[in-house]
C-alpha positions in Angstrom: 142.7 98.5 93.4 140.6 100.5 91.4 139.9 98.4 88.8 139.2 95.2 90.4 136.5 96.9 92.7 135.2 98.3 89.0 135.9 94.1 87.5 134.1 93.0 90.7 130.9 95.1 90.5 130.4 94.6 86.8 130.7 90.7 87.4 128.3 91.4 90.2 125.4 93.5 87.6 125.9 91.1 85.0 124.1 88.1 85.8 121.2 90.4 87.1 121.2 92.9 84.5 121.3 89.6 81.7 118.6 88.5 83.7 116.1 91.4 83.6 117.0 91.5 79.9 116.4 87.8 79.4 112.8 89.2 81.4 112.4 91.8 78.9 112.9 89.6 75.7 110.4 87.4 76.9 107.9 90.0 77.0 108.8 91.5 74.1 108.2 88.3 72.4 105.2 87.4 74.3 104.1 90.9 73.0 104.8 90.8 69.7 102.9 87.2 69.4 99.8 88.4 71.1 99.5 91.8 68.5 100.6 94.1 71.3 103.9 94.8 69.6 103.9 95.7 65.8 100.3 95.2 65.1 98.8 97.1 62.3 94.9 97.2 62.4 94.7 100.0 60.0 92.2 98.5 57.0 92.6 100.2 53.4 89.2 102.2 52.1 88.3 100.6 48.8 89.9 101.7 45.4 89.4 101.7 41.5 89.8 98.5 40.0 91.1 99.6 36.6 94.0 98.1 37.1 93.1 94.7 37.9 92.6 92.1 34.6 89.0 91.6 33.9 89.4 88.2 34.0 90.4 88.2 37.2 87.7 90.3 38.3 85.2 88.2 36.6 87.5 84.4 37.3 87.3 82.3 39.7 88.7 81.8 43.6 92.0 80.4 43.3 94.1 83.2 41.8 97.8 81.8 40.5 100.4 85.5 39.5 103.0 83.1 40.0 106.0 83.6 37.5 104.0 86.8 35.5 100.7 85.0 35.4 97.2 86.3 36.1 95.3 82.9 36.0 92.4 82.3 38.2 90.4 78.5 39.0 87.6 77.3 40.3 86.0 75.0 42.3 84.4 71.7 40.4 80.4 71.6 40.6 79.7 69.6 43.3 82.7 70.5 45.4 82.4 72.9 48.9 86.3 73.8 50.1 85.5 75.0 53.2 87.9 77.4 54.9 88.7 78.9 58.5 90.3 81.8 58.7 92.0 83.5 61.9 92.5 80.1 63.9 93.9 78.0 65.5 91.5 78.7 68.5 92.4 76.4 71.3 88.5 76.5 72.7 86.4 76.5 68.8 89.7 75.5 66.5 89.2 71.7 68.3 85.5 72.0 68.1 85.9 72.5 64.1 87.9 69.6 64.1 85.6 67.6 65.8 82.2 68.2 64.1 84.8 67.9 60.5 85.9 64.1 61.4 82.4 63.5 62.6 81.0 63.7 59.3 84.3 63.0 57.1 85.4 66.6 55.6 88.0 67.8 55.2 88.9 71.6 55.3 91.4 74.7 54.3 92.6 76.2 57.6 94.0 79.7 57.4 96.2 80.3 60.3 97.9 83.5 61.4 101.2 83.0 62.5 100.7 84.8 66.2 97.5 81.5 67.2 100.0 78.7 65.4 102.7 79.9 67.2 100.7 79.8 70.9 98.8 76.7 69.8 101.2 74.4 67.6 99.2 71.8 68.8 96.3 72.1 66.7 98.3 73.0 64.1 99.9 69.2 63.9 96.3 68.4 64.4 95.0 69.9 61.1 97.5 68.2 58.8 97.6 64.9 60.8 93.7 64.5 59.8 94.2 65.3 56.4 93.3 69.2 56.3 95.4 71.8 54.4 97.4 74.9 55.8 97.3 77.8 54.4 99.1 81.5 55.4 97.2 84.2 56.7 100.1 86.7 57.8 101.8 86.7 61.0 99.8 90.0 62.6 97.0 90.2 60.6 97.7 93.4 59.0 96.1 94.8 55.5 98.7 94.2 53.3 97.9 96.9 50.8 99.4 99.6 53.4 102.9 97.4 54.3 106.3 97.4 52.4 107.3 95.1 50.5 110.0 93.9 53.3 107.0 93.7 56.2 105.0 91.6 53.7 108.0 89.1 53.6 108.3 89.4 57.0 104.5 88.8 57.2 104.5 85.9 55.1 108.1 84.1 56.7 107.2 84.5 59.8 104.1 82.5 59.7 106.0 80.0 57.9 108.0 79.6 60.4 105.3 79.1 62.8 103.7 76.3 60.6 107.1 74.9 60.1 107.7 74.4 64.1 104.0 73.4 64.5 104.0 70.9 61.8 107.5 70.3 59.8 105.9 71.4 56.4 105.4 74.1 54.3 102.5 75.3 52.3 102.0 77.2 48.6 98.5 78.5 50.2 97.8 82.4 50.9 94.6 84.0 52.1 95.2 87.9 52.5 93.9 89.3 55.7 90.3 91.8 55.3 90.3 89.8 51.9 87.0 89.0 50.1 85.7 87.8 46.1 87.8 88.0 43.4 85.4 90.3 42.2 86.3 92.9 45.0 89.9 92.9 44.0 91.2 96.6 43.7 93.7 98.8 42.6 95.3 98.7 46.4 95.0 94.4 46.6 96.0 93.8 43.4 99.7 94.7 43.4 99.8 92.7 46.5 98.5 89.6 44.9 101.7 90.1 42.3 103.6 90.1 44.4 102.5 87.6 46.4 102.7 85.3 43.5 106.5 86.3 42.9 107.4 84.9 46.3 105.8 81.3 45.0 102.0 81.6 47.0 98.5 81.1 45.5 96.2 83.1 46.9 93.0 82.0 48.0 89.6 84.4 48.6 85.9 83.1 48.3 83.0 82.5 46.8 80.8 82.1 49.8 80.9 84.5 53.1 79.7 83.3 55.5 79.9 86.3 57.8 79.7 84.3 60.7 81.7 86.4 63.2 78.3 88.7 62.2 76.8 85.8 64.9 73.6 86.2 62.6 72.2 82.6 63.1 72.5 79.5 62.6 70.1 79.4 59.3 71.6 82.6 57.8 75.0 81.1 57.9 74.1 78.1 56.4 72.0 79.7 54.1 75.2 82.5 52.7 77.3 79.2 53.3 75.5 77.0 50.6 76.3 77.4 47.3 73.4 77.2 44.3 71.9 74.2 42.0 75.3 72.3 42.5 77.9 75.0 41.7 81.6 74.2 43.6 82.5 77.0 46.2 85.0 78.2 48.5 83.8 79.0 52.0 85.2 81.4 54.5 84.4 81.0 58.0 86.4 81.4 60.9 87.5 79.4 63.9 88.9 82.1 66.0 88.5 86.1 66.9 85.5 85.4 69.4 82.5 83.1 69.9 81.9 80.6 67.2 79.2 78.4 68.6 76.8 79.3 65.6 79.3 78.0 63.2 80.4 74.5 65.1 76.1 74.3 65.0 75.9 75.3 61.2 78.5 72.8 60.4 76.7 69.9 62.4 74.0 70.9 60.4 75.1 72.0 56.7 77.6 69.1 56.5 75.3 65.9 56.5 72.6 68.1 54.7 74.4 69.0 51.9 76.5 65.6 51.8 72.9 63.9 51.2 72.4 66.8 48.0 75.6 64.7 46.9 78.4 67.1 47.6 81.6 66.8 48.8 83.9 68.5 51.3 87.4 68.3 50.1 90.6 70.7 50.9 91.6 72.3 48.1 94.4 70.4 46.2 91.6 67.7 46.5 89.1 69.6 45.1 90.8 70.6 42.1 92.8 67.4 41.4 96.7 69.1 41.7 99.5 68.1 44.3 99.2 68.9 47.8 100.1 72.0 48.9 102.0 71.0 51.8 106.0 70.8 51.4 108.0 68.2 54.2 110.6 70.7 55.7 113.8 69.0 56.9 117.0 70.4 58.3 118.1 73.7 59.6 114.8 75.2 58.6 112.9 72.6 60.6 114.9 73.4 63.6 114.5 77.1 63.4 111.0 76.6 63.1 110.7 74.4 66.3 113.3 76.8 68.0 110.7 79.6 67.6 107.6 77.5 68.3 109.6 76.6 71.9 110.6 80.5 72.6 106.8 81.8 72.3 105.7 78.9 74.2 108.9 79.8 76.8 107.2 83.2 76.7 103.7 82.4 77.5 105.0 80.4 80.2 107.5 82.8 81.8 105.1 85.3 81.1 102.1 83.6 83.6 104.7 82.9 85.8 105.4 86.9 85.9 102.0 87.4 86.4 101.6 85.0 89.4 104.4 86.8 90.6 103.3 90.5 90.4 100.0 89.3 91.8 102.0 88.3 94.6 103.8 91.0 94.9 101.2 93.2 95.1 99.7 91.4 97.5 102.7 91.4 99.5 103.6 95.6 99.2 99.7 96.3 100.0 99.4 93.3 102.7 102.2 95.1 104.9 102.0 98.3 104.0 98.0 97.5 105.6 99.8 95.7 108.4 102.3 98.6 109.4 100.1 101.2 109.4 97.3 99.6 111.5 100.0 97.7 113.7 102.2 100.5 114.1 99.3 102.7 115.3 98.6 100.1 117.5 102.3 100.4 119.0 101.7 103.9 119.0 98.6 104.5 120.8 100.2 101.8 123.2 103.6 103.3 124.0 102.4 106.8 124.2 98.9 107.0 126.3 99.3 108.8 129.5 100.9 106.6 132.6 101.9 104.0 130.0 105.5 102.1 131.9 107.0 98.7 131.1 107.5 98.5 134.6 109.1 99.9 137.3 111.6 102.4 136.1 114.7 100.8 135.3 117.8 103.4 137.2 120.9 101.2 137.7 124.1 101.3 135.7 124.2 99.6 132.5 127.6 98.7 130.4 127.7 100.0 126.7 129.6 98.1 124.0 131.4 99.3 121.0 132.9 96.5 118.8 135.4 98.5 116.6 137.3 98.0 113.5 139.3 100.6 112.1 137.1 103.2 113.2 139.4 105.7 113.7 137.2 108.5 112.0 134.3 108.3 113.7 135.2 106.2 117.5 135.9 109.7 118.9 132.2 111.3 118.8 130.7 108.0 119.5 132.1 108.1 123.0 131.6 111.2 123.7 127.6 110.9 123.0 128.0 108.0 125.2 129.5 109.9 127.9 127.0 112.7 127.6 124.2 110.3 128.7 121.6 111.0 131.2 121.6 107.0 132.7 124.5 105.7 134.7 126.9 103.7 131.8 130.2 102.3 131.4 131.7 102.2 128.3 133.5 99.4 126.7 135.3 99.8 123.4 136.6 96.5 122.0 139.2 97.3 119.4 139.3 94.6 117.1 142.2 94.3 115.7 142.4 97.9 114.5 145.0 99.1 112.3 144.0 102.9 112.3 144.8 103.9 116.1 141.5 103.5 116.6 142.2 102.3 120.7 144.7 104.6 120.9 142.5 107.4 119.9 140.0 106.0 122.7 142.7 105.9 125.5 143.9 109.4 124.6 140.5 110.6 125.1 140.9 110.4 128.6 136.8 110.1 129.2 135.8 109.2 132.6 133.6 105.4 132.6 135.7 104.3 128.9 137.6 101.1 129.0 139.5 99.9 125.9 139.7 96.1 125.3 142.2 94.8 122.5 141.9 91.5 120.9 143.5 90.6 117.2 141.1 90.7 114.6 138.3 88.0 115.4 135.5 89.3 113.7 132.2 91.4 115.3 130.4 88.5 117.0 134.0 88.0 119.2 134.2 91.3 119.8 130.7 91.4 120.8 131.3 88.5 123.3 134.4 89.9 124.5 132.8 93.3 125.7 129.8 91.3 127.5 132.6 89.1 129.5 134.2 92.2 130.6 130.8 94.2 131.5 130.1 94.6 135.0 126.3 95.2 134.5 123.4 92.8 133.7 122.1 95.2 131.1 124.2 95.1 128.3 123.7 98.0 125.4 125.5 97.6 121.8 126.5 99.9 119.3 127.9 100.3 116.1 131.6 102.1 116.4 130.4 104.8 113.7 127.0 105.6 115.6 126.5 108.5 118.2 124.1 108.4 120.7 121.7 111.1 122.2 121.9 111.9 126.0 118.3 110.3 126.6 118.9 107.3 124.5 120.4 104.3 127.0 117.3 105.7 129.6 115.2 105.1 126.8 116.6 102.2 125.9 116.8 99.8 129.3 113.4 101.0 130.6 111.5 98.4 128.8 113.6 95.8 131.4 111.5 96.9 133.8 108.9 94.3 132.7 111.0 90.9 133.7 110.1 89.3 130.5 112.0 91.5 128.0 115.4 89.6 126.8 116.0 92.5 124.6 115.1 95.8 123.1 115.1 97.1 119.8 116.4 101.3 119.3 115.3 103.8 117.0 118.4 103.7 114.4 118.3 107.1 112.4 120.7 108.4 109.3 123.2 110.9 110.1 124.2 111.7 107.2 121.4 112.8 104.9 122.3 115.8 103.2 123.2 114.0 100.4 120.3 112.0 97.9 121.7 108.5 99.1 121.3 109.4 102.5 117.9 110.7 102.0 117.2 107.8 100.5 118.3 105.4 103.2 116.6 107.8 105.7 113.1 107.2 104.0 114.2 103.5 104.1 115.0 103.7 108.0 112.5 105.6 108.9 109.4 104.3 106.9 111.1 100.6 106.1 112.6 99.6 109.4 111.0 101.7 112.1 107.4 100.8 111.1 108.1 97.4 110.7 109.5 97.6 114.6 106.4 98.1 115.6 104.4 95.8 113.4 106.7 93.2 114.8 106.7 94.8 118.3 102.6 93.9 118.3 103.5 90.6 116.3 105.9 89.9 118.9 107.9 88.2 116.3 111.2 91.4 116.1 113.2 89.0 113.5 116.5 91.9 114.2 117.5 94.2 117.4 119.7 96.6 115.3 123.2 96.5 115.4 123.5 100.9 116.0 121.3 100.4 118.6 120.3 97.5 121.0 120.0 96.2 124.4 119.9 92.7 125.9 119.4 90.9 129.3 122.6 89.4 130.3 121.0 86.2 131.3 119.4 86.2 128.0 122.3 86.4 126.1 124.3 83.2 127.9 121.1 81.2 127.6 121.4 81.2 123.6 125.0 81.2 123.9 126.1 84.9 123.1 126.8 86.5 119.7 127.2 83.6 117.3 129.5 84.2 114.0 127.3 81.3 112.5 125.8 84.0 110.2 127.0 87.7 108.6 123.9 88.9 110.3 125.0 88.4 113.7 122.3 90.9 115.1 119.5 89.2 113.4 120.7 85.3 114.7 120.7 86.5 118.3 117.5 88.3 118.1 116.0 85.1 116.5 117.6 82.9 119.2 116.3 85.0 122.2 112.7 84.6 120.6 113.0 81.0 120.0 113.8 81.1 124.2 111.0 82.2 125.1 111.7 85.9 125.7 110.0 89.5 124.7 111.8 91.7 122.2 110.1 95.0 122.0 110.9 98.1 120.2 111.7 101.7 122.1 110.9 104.0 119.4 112.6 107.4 121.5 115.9 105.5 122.2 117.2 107.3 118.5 120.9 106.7 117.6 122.2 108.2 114.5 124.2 106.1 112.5 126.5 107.0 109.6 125.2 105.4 106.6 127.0 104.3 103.7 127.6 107.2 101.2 128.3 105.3 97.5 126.8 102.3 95.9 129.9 100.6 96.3 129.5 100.9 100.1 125.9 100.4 100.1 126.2 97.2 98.1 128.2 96.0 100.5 127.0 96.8 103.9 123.2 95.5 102.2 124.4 92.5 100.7 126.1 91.1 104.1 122.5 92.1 105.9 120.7 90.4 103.1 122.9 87.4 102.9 123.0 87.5 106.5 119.3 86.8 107.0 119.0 84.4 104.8 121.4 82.5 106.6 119.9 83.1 109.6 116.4 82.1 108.8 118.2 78.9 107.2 119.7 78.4 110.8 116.4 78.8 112.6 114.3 76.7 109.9 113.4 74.0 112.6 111.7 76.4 115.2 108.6 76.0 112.1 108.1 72.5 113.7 108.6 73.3 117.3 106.5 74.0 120.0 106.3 76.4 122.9 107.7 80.1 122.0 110.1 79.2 119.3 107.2 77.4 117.3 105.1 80.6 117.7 108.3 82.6 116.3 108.6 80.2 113.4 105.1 79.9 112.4 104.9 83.8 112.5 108.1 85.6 112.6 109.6 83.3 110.2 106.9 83.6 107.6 106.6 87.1 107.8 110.4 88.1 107.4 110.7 85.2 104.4 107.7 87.5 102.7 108.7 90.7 103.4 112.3 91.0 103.4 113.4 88.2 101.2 110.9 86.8 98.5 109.0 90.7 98.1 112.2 92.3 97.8 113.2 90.3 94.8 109.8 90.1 92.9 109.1 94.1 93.4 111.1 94.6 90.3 108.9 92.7 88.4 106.6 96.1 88.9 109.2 97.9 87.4 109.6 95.3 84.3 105.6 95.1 83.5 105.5 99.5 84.1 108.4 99.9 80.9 106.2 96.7 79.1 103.2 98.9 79.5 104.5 102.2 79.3 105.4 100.9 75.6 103.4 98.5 74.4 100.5 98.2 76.6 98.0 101.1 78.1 100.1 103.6 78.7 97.1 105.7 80.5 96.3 102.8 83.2 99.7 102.1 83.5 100.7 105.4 84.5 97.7 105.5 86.7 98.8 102.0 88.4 102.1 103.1 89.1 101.1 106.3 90.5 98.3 104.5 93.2 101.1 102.5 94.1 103.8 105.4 94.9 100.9 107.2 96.8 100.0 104.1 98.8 104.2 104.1 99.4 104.0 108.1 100.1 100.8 107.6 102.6 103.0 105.3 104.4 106.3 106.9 104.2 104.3 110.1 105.5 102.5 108.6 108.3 106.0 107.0 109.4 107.6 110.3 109.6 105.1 111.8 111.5 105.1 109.0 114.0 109.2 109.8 113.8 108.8 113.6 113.7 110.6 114.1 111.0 110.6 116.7 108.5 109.0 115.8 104.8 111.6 117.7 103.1 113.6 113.8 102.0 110.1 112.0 100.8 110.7 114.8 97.6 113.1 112.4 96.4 110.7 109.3 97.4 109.4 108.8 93.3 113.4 108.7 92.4 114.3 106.2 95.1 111.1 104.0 93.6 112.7 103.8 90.5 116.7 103.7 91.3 116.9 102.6 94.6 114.8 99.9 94.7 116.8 98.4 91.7 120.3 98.5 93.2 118.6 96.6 96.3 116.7 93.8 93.9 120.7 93.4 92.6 121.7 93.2 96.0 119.3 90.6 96.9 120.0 88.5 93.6 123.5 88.3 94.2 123.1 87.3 97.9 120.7 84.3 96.2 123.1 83.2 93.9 125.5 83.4 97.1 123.2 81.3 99.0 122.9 78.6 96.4 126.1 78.3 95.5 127.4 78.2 99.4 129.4 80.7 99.3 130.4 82.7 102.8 131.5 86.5 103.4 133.6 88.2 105.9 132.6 90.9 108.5 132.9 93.4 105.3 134.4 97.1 106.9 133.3 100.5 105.7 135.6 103.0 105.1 133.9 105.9 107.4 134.4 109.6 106.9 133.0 110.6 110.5 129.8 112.7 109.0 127.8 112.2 111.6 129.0 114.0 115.4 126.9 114.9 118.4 123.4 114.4 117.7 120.3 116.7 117.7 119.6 117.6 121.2 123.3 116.3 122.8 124.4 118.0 125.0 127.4 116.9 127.6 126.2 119.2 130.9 125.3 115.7 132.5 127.6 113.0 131.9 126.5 109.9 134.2 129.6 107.9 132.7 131.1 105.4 135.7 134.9 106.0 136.4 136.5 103.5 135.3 140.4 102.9 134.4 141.3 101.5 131.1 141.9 98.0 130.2 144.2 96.8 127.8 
């Protein structure tokens, strides 16, 4: 038994988990393509160059160490290779391109493997119109500080890129923070070496342009233009910030010097030798489109993730606004002097207690019942029991307690069996592991004194939080549930009238038909149906019941994936009151909304917080990271504190608040995940059962010196 609870709940974690990891990669990879992961901006201070060949120092552009060799060419008089480092760009890289085929040059295009990856596009572009590719690293770093395995990694990497952008391969190499072969060092020179040994030529300038300097126009022709007909090697660059002085100094320089009888070749071109460009076919081509298709799959799930924490955040801050104004609305309502639903409601009511194996617990239920200050009978309907759990009732001998037996139907039949055996037109329900405080069914039916009310809505408390579960579902009852009663309560849109602790018109409950088993969230369905009627649910926040709440994960999962699954369904079932008129189109537009938003689509994306607070604890700004997350918690602990003063509760569980942020909120995003995939698939639940221990006895305050119980004999 054991161990298919244990095969059951890893099958359950593992799509989610995968999921969140799948999440995780994607940034990772997003991250690592943008520089946020792995970058290296540190620049190497200038050297001796003692070591360095003087005719290398004193040669041309093109430097060749390939196979031993420390050979150097240059340009041809009359030839301008002009080259672009840093790119593609997608706003100036096109811009390039344009004012290029405008005046028929062609060009050498540098391109880090972090812009070809995001922008394949352009890439294709380049070689399509007769321009040459050349390396310029994958992250940009200075090569003279990196091992020899990152500069492989460096240097296949942007391959790669250029391989899924464009299907080829290229012999050319431009080192990052390079410059003249003249300035070629003790630190760069070993690099070139070994640059060489891996097949490259290395390319640097004549000319520098220094246009990301943004010094003009003029001066960047002027540094551009080489002297009395001497060939050159340009370096530009069509990305790293705003190039609109080098698009204009192109438009310009290009026809001017054309006319002086130059000519703007790529490089191969230029110095009359075979392209440099490779055709890759094959496996390699694959791999190279396979990665150019995960970083775009990045970028895209990565905007999506965005959109979607935007919207969460929206979301947490829009209701956490609308809870604490709302419910101080409620508040100031419910509690000013002389305040009354009506006249005061004093006539016998029946309680039901649906019960399934509750054998732990059923005993202190009814006896809170029977302690109660309003006139009550009390109705147990055993459903089925296998625990003694009626016999237990009947042995009690309580005055007003009637046991009904039925075989195991489910809670909504037990539900409907208790209201056709209640003599009363007020009908309270309870959970069979919830006790009840002696003022609790007075507080609860007095809101019937307005005719209008179909049904009421109690203050549902933990019993049982001694322990750091507990505590945790206490915040969640208390600040969760309680405020959003009365945010509802002034909406007038309730979506659920708890199952611990509720209260319904009897007329109400045959004009929608009774409980329904059309859903797992039986409480939720009715509520939803009275609405769409045309009645007033409202919420009675001193009609407390204390409720044992689940007490492991296992339990927890269970009891919060029916509710979740459950209202799902039941918004599903109530989709058409959206197009309706009259009250159920005034439910649909508002109540329906709101509970989609707040208890479906913001439970799943709040993770999503979570997700970008690990991205940015690691890779991103730690410091406003931090600082985020923390304005959030307080905004959560603002709330949580102004709830439990509304509640009068002690602060003592919000210690634990920061904790349940980070673990609790996690097993419910599972929770909710699973009930999705449940939804989609079709799949349907049983009532699930939890095992009880009986933790939670005679409430705060009970007392049993006035028991207004109604004699009653049992009924089988």
């Amino acid at each position: 038994m054991a161990s298919r609870i244990r095969r059951r709940l890893s099958l359950r974690l593992l799509l989610p988990v995968l999921f969140l990891v799948a999440l995780m990669a994607m940034l990772m990879l997003r991250g690592y393509v943008h520089s946020e992961i792995l970058a290296d901006h540190r620049v190497q201070s200038p050297a001796a160059s003692d070591r360095v060949p003087d005719k290398v120092l004193e040669g041309g552009p093109v430097l060749d160490t390939r196979g031993g060799r420390a050979e150097t060419l240059r340009v041809p008089d009359g030839h301008v290779v002009l080259t672009f480092d840093d790119g593609p760009d997608p706003d100036w890289t096109p811009k390039v391109l344009d004012v290029l085929k405008k005046h028929d040059a062609h060009a050498v295009f540098f391109v880090t493997g972090t812009m070809a990856s995001r922008y394949p596009d352009l890439v294709r572009r380049m070689v399509d119109e007769g321009h040459e590719i050349g390396l310029h690293t994958f992250n940009h770093p200075d090569l003279a500080l990196q091992s020899k395995e990152r500069i492989d990694w460096e240097l296949s990497q942007n391959q790669l890129a250029i391989t899924g952008a464009a299907g080829i391969r290229t012999s050319l190499f431009r080192p990052p923070y390079s410059s003249q072969a003249g300035a070629m060092d003790n630190n760069s020179w070993p690099v070139t070496q070994y640059i060489g040994d891996r097949g490259y030529i290395t390319v640097v300038n004549t000319h520098d342009s220094e246009d990301w300097r943004k010094p003009g126009v003029a001066e960047i022709i002027r540094r551009s233009t080489p002297q009395d007909g001497e060939g050159g090697v340009v370096l530009m660059h069509d990305s790293g910030g705003d190039r609109h002085q080098t698009v204009q100094a192109l438009d310009r320089m290009l026809p001017d010097l054309k006319d002086k009888g130059y000519a703007f070749d790529n490089l191969t071109e230029a110095l009359d030798a075979p392209s440099a460009h490779s055709p890759v076919t094959g496996l390699e081509l694959w791999k190279g489109k396979a990665w150019v298709f995960l970083v775009q799959a990045s970028d895209n799930i990565t905007g999506v993730l965005v959109v979607g924490l935007a919207i969460i955040g929206f979301l947490v801050i829009a209701r956490f606004v609308l809870m604490l104004v709302l419910s101080a609305v409620h508040a100031r309502k419910v509690r000013r002097k002389g305040f009354a639903w009506g006249p005061p409601v004093t006539e016998p009511v029946s309680v039901l207690v649906p019960a399934y194996n509750e054998g732990k617990c059923i005993e202190n239920t009814v006896r809170s019942l029977v302690a109660s200050d309003h006139p009550i009978e009390v109705i147990v309907v055993d459903d089925g029991s296998s625990d003694g759990t009626a016999r237990i009732v009947e042995s009690l001998g309580l005055p007003g307690v009637r046991v009904v037996r039925q075989l195991n139907a489910g809670k909504p039949a037990a539900l409907n069996r208790g209201v056709a055996n209640a003599r009363h037109d007020i009908i309270v329900m309870m959970d069979g592991d919830t006790v009840f405080e002696p003022t609790t069914v007075r507080e609860l039916v007095q809101p019937f004194g307005d005719p209008h009310v179909g049904a009421v809505a109690g203050n549902a408390k933990v019993g049982n939080k001694d322990k750091l579960i507990g505590a945790w579902q206490h915040i969640e009852y208390v600040m969760g549930f309680n405020l959003d009663r009365r945010m509802y309560d002034v909406l007038r849109c309730m979506p659920t009238i708890p199952g611990a602790v509720g209260a319904f018109r009897r007329s109400a409950l045959e004009r929608v038909g009774g409980m329904s088993d059309d859903t797992l969230a039986e409480d939720t369905d009715i509520t939803m149906a009275i609405h769409r009627d045309g009645w007033k649910v409202v919420y009675a926040e001193n009609a407390r019941a204390w409720t044992e709440a689940p007490e492991s994960v296992q339990q927890l999962w269970s009891q919060r994936y029916r509710w979740s699954y459950g209202t799902m369904q039941a918004i599903w079932k109530h989709r058409r009151a959206l197009i309706e008129r009259g009250p159920s189109g005034r439910f649909g537009r508002v109540g329906l909304p709101l509970v989609s938003l707040f208890m479906v689509l913001a439970p799943l994306l709040a993770p999503l917080i979570d997700v970008f607070l690990i991205y940015g604890l690691i890779f991103g700004p730690t410091g406003k990271t931090i600082l985020a997350w923390f304005a959030v918690l307080a905004l959560q602990a603002a709330c949580a504190a102004y709830s439990f003063i509304l509640d009068k509760e002690k602060f003592t569980p919000l210690l634990s608040l920061p904790l349940q942020q980070i673990l609790y909120r996690q097993l419910m995003y599972v929770v909710l995940l699973q009930s999705w995939i449940t939804a989609l698939t079709g799949g349907r639940l049983r009532w699930q059962k939890l095992r009880r221990k009986g933790g939670v006895s005679a409430p705060p305050g009970a007392s049993a010196q006035h028991p207004q119980a109604l004699d009653s004999s049992p009924v089988g």
